[in-house]
C-alpha positions as CSV (number, residue, x, y, z in Angstrom):
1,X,-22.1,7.7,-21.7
2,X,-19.4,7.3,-18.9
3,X,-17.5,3.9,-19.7
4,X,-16.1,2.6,-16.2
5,X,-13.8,-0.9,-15.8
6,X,-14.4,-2.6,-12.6
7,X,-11.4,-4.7,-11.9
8,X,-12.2,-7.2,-8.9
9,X,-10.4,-9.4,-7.0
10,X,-12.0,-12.5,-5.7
11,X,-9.4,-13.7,-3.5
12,X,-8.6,-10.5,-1.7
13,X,-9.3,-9.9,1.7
14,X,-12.1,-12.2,3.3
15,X,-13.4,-12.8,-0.3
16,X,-16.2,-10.2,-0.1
17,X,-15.7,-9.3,-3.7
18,X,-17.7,-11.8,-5.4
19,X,-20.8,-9.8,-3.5
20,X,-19.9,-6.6,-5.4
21,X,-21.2,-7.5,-9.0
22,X,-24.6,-7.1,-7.8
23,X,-24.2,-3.8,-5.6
24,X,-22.3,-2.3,-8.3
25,X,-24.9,-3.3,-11.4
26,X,-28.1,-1.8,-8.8
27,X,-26.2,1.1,-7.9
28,X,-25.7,2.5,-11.5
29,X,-29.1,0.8,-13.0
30,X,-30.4,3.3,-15.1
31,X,-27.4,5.8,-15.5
32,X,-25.7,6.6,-18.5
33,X,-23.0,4.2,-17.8
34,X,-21.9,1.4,-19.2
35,X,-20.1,-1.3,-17.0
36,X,-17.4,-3.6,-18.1
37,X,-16.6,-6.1,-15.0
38,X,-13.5,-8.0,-15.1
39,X,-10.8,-10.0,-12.9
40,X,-7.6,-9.0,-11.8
41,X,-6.0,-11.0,-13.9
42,X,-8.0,-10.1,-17.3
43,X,-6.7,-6.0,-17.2
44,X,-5.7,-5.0,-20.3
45,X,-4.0,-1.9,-21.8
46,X,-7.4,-2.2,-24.2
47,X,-9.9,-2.1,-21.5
48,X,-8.3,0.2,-19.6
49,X,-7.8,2.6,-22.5
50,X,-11.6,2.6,-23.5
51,X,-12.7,3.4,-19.6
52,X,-13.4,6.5,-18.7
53,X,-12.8,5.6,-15.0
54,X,-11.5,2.3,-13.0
55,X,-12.9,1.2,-9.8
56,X,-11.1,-1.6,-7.6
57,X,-12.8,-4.0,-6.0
58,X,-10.3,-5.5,-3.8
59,X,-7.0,-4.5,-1.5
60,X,-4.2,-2.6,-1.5
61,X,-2.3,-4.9,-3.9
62,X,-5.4,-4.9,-6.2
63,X,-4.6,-1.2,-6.9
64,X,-1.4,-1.6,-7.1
65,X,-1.4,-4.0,-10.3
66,X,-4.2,-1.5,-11.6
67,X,-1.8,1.9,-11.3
68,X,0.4,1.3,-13.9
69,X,-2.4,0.8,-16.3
70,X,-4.2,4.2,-14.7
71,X,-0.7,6.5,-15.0
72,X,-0.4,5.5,-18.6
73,X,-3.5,6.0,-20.1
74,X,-4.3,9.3,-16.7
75,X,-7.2,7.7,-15.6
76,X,-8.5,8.0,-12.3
77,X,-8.9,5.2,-9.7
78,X,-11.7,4.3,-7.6
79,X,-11.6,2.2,-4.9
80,X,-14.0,-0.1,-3.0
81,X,-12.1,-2.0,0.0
82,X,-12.5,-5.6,0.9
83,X,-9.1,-6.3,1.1
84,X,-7.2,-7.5,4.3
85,X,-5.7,-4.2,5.1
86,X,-7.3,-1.7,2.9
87,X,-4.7,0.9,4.0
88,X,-4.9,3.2,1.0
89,X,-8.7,3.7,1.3
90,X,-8.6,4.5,4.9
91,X,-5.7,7.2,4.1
92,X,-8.7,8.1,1.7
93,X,-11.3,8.1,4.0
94,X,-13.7,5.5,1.7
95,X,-16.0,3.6,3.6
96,X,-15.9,0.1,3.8
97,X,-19.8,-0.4,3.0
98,X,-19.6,-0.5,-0.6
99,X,-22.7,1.6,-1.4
100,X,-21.4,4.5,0.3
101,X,-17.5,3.8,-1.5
102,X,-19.6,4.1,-4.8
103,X,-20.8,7.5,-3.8
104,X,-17.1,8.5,-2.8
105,X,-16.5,7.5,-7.0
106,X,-19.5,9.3,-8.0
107,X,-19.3,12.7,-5.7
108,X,-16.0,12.6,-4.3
109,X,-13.3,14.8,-5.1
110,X,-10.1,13.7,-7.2
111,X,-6.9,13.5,-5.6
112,X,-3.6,13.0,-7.8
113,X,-1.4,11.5,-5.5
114,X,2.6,10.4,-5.8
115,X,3.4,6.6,-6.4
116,X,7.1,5.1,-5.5
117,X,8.7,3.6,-8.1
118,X,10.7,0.5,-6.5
119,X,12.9,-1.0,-10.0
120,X,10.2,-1.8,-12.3
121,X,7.5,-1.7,-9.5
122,X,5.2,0.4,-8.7
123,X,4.2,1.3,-4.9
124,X,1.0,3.7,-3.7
125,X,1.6,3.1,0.4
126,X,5.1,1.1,1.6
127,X,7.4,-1.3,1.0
128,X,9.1,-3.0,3.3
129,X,12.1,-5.4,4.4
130,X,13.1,-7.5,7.8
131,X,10.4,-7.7,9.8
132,X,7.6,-5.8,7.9
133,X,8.5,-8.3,4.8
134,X,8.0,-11.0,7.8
135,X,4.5,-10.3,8.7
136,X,3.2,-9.7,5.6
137,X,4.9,-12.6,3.4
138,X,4.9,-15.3,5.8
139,X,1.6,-14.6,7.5
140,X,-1.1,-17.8,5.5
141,X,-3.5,-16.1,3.4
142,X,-6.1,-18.7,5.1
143,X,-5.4,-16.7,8.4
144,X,-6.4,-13.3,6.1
145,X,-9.3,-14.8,4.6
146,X,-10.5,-15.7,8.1
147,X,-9.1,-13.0,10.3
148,X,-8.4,-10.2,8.1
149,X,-6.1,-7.7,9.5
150,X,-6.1,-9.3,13.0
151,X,-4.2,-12.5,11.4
152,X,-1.1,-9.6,10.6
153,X,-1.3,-8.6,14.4
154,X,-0.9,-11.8,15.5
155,X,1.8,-12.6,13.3
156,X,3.5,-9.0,14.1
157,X,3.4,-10.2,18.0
158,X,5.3,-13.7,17.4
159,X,7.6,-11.9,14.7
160,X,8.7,-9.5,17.0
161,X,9.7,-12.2,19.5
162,X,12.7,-13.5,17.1
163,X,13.6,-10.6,15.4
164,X,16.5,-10.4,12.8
165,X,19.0,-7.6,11.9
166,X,20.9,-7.3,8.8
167,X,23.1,-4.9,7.2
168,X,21.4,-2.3,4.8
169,X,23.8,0.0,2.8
170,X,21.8,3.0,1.5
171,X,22.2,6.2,-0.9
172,X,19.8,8.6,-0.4
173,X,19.3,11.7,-1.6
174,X,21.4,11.6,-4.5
175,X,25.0,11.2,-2.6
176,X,24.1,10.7,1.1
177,X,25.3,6.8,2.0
178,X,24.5,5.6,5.6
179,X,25.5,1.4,6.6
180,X,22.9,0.6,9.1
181,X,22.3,-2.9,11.3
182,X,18.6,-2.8,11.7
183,X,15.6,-4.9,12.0
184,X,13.2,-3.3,9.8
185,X,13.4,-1.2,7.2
186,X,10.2,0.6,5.7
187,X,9.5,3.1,2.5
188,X,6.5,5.2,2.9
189,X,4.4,6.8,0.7
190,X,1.1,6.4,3.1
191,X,2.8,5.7,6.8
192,X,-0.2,4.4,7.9
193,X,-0.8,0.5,9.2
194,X,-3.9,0.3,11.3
195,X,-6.6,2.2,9.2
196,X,-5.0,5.6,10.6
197,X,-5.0,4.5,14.2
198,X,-1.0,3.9,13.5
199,X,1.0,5.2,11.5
200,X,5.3,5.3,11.0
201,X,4.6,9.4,10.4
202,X,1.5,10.8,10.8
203,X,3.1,14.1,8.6
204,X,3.0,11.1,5.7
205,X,1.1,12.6,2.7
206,X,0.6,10.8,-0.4
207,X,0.9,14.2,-2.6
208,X,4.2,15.6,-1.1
209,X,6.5,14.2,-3.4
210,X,8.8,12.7,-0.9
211,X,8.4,9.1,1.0
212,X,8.9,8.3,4.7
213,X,11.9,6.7,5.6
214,X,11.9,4.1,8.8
215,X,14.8,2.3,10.0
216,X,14.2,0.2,13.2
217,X,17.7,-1.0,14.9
218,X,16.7,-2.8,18.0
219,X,17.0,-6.3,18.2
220,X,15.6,-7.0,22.0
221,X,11.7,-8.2,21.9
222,X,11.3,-5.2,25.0
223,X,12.9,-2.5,23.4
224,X,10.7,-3.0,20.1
225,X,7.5,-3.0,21.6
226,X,8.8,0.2,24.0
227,X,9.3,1.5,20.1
228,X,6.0,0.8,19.0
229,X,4.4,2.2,21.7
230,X,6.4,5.2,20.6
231,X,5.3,5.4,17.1
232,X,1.5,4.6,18.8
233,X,1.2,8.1,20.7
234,X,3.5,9.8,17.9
235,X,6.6,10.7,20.2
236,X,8.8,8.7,18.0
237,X,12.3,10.6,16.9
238,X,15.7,9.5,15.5
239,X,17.5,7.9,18.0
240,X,20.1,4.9,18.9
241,X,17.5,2.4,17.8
242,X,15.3,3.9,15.4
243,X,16.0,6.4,12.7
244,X,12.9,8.5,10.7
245,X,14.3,10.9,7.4
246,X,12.2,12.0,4.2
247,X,13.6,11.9,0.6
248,X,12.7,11.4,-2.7
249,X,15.1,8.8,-3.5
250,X,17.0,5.8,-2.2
251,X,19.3,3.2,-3.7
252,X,19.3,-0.6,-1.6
253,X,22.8,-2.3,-2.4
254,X,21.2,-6.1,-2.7
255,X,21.6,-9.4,-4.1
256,X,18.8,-11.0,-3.2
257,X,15.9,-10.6,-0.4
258,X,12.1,-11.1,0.1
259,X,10.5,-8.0,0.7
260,X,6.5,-6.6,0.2
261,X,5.2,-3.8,-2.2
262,X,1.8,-2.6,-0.9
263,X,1.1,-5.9,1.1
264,X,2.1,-8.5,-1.9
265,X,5.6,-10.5,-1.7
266,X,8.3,-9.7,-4.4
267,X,11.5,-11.4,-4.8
268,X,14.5,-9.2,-5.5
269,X,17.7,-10.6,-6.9
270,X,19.7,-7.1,-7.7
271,X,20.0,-3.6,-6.5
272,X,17.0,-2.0,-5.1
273,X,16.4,2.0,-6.5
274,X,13.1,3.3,-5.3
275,X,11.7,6.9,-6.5
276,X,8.8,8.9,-6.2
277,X,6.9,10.1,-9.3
278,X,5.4,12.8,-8.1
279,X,1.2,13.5,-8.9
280,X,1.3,10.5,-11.0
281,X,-2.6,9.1,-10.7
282,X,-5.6,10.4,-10.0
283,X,-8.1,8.6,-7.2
284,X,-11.5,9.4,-5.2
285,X,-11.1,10.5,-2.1
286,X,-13.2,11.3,0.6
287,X,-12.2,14.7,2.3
């Protein structure tokens, strides 16, 4: 008999969760399976450790509490969005209807994919300071639950009209130190930010064993949005106000900031070291 967790999240997204007890109870009635639902907040090293799989009902930062959990005891991850972005299941290519994300966990293939290790964090897609940290930390999560992902383009719009620089002083790569003023600053593991209309690299792959590195300079409201209309149509390159570079390590000197790990706000009070583990969890995918 396969044992599979469900670990839901009531308040992600637009709260579509709470629908999913049902779907997921009809859609395995009368397999050899054996459901144990829970919260977000009820995981466990024990139920985790007697599952044979763990599906996610909820967002990005619903699997993100679930992966440590998954890498310890290797077990895979399914994932059935209904979160406000849902950015790592549309890298995966799950549907959104969550009958047809079930059969991604029951026929889809496993993919073991890197995670970013950010102090004692764990990351799947991005983290992200300055004006990334902005949209998604100061954005109300009444304006998600009723907008979804529009409420984050509307707040990305009136961000982007008061923009902020700030000195970052990086190590990367072991010994390679750059000082740079900059307005954003964004670790990749999955570049993408609009399903995967938009991304900060579309050559951002979640099994490479490297992240994406993106460091936007400008300050001036026109040049940004010139910027993002680069990144858009994918003719984006290192220049005087944006810089793009690939490693598998970076050190953030730091004494305190407000920043996001896969969409949820973190407050940091030290040094920021961030490193991929590479192949470290198994999920469904869908290609």
């Amino acid at each position: 008999m396969k044992k599979i967790l469900v670990v839901e999240n009531i308040n992600a997204g637009k709260k579509n969760a709470v629908s999913a007890d049902k779907i997921i109870e009809e859609f395995y009635l009368g397999k050899d399976v054996e459901l144990n639902i829970v919260g977000i907040e009820d995981i466990s090293e024990d139920n985790v450790k007697n599952s044979d799989v763990i599906i996610t009902v909820g967002g990005d930062g619903t699997v993100n509490k679930v992966v440590p959990f998954a890498m310890k005891f290797d077990k895979p991850i399914g994932v059935i969005p209904c979160g406000t972005a849902n950015l790592l299941s549309a890298k995966l290519k799950i549907p959104t209807d969550f009958k047809k994300a079930l059969q991604v966990i029951e026929n889809g293939q496993k993919l073991k994919i890197d995670v970013l290790k950010v102090n004692d964090n764990y990351s799947v897609l991005r983290t992200g300071f300055g004006y990334d940290a902005d949209i998604i930390c100061k954005t109300p999560q009444s304006l998600k639950n009723k907008f979804g992902y529009f409420s984050y383009f509307v707040a990305g719009v009136l961000f982007a009209l008061r923009l902020k620089q700030q000195v970052y002083h990086l190590t990367y790569d072991n010994d390679k130190k750059l000082s740079v003023l900059a307005t954003c600053l964004i670790i990749a593991n999955a570049g993408n930010m609009y399903k995967n209309v938009v991304s900060i690299s579309k050559n951002c792959r979640l099994d490479d064993g490297k992240f994406d590195v993106f460091i936007l300079k400008v300050k001036n409201h026109i040049l940004f949005f010139i910027e993002f209309l680069q990144i858009i149509f994918d003719k984006k390159s290192s220049n005087s106000k944006a810089m793009y570079f690939q490693t598998k390590n970076i050190s953030i000197k730091n004494d305190y900031c407000v920043c996001h790990i896969d969409g949820e706000k973190q407050k940091i009070r030290d040094n920021i070291k961030i490193e991929t583990i590479p192949c470290a969890v198994y999920v469904f995918s869908n290609f």
